[in-house]
N, C-alpha and C positions, 0 to 999 in steps of 0.2 A: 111432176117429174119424179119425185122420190117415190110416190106408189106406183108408178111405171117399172122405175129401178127393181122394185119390191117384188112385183108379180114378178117381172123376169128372171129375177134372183129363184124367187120358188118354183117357177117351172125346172128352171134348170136344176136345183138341187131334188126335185121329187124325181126327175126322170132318171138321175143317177141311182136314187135309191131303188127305183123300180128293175134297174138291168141288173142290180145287185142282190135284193131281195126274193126278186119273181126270176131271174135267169140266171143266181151266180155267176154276173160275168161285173167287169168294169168297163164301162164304154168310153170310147177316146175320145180327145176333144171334135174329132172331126165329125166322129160318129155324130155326138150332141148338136156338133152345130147344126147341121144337115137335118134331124131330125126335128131339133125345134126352128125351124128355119131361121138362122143367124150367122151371118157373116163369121168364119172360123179366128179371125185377126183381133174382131170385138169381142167374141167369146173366150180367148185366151184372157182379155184383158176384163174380165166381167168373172172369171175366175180368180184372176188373184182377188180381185178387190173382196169377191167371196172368202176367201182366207182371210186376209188383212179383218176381217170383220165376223170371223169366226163362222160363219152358214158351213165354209168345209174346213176341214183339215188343213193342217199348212204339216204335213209330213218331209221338209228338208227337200222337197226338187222330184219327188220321189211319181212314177209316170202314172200312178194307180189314183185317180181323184176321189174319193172319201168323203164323206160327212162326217161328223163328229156321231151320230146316231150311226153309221156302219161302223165305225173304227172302236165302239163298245162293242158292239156286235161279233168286230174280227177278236179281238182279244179275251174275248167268252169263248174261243172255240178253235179247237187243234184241228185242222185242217190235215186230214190223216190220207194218206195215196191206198187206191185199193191195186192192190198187183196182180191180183190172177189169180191162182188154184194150188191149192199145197195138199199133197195128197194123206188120207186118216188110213190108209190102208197099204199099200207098198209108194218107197218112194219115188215122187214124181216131180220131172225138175219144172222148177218152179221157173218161167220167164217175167223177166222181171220190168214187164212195161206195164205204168199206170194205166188202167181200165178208166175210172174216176175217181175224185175225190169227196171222203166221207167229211163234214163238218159234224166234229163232235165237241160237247162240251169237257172245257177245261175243267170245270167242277167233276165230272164224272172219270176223267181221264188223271188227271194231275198229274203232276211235272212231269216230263222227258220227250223223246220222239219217238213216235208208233206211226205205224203201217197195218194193214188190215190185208187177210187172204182169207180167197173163197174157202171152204172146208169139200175134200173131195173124197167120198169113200165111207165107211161105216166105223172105222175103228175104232173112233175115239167117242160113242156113245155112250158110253158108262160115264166120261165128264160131262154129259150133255151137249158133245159138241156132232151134230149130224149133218149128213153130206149137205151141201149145199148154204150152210150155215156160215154169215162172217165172220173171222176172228181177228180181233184186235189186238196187236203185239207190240208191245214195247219194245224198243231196240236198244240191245243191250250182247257181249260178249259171253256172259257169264252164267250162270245158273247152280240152282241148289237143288239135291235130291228130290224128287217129289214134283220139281217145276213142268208144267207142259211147255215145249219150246218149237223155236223151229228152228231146223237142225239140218246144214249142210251134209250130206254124208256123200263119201270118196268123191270128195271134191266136184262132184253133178248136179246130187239131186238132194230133191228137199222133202222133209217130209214135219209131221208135227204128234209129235208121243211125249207121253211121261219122260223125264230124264232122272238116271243114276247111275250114277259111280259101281262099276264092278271090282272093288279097291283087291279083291283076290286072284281075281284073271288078268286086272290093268285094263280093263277094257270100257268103254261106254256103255250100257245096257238102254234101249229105247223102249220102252212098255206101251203097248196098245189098251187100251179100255174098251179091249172086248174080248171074252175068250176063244174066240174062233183064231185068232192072231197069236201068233208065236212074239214072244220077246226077240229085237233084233239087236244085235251086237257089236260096236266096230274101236277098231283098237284108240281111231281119233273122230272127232265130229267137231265143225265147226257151230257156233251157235252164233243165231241170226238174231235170236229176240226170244222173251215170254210172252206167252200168251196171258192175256189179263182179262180182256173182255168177249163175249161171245154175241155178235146179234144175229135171233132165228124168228120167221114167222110163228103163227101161233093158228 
C-alpha cells in the first residue's frame, strides 16, 4: 500500500513539474485530476498530504501547486513582462499590453522590477541596441546624465535615448546614438525606467 501511495505521489508531482518546466504554466487541481485519471476530491486530499510530507510546497493556501524543485527554480528568476515596441528613432507610443513573459535570472538582473521592450528603429546603434533587439529596463523614476531610458514625452509617447540635463535652456536633451538623428528636446519628460540589459540574435 505505501509504494502505491509512492508511485501516485510521483506521478503527480512529475506531471506538475512537466506543465511548469516544458509549458510554463501551473495546472490546476482539476486539470491533474483528469489527466492522471483521479477522482478530483482524492486528489485534493493526496495534495495536502504531499505538503504535510514535504513532495510540494505548502506556500500558506496559495492556488499555484509547486514543488519545492520549482519554487528554487521560481526564486532564481525575475519573471519580467515584454510590452511591445519603443521606438530608437521618432517617438512611438508605446501600448502597454504584456506580449509575454521573459524568465530571467535574478543573478544577472539583481534587485528591482524590470520590464522588457522590443527595440524599434535604427537610432540607438552606436550603444548596440538595433531595431528589433529586447531591452531590459529597470523601473525606476529617475535618472543620471548619460543614462539610456525610456522616456514619456508630452504625455503620449515613448521613446528610448541617452538622457541629460540641458541645465542652460532648463530643458531635457534626448540623444540618439546615431548621427543621422537630431538631438530631441522637451522642457519635461517623464521617465519610465533604465535601460540595463540588451538581448539581440547573433
Amino acid at each position: 500500500m505505501r509504494e502505491k501511495a509512492e508511485a501516485r505521489y510521483a506521478r503527480i508531482k512529475n506531471f506538475i513539474e512537466k506543465c511548469y518546466f516544458e509549458e510554463n504554466r501551473f495546472p490546476s487541481e482539476r486539470e491533474i485530476a483528469f489527466a492522471l485519471g483521479l477522482d478530483p476530491g482524492n486528489l485534493h486530499r493526496y495534495i495536502a498530504e504531499m505538503k504535510k510530507s514535504g513532495l510540494l510546497a505548502d506556500e500558506n493556501g496559495r492556488r499555484c501547486i509547486k514543488s519545492e524543485r520549482m519554487v528554487k527554480a521560481i526564486d532564481d528568476v525575475v519573471r519580467t513582462p515584454l510590452l511591445g515596441s519603443v521606438s530608437c528613432g521618432k517617438p512611438l507610443l508605446c501600448e502597454e499590453n504584456v506580449e509575454t513573459y521573459l524568465d530571467i535570472s535574478s543573478k544577472i538582473l539583481g534587485k528591482g522590477k524590470f520590464f522588457a521592450l522590443k527595440a524599434n528603429g535604427d537610432s540607438m546603434t552606436g550603444a548596440g541596441i538595433a531595431d528589433g533587439d529586447i531591452v531590459i529596463v529597470k523601473v525606476q523614476s529617475s535618472a543620471s546624465d548619460g543614462d539610456i531610458v525610456v522616456a514619456l514625452c508630452d504625455g503620449e509617447e515613448v521613446t528610448l535615448k541617452r538622457y541629460y540635463k540641458d541645465y542652460e535652456n532648463r530643458l531635457i536633451r534626448l540623444k540618439a546614438e546615431n548621427p543621422s538623428y537630431e538631438d530631441m528636446f522637451y522642457k519635461d519628460v517623464e521617465i519610465q525606467g533604465v535601460a540595463v540589459k540588451v538581448i539581440k540574435n547573433l
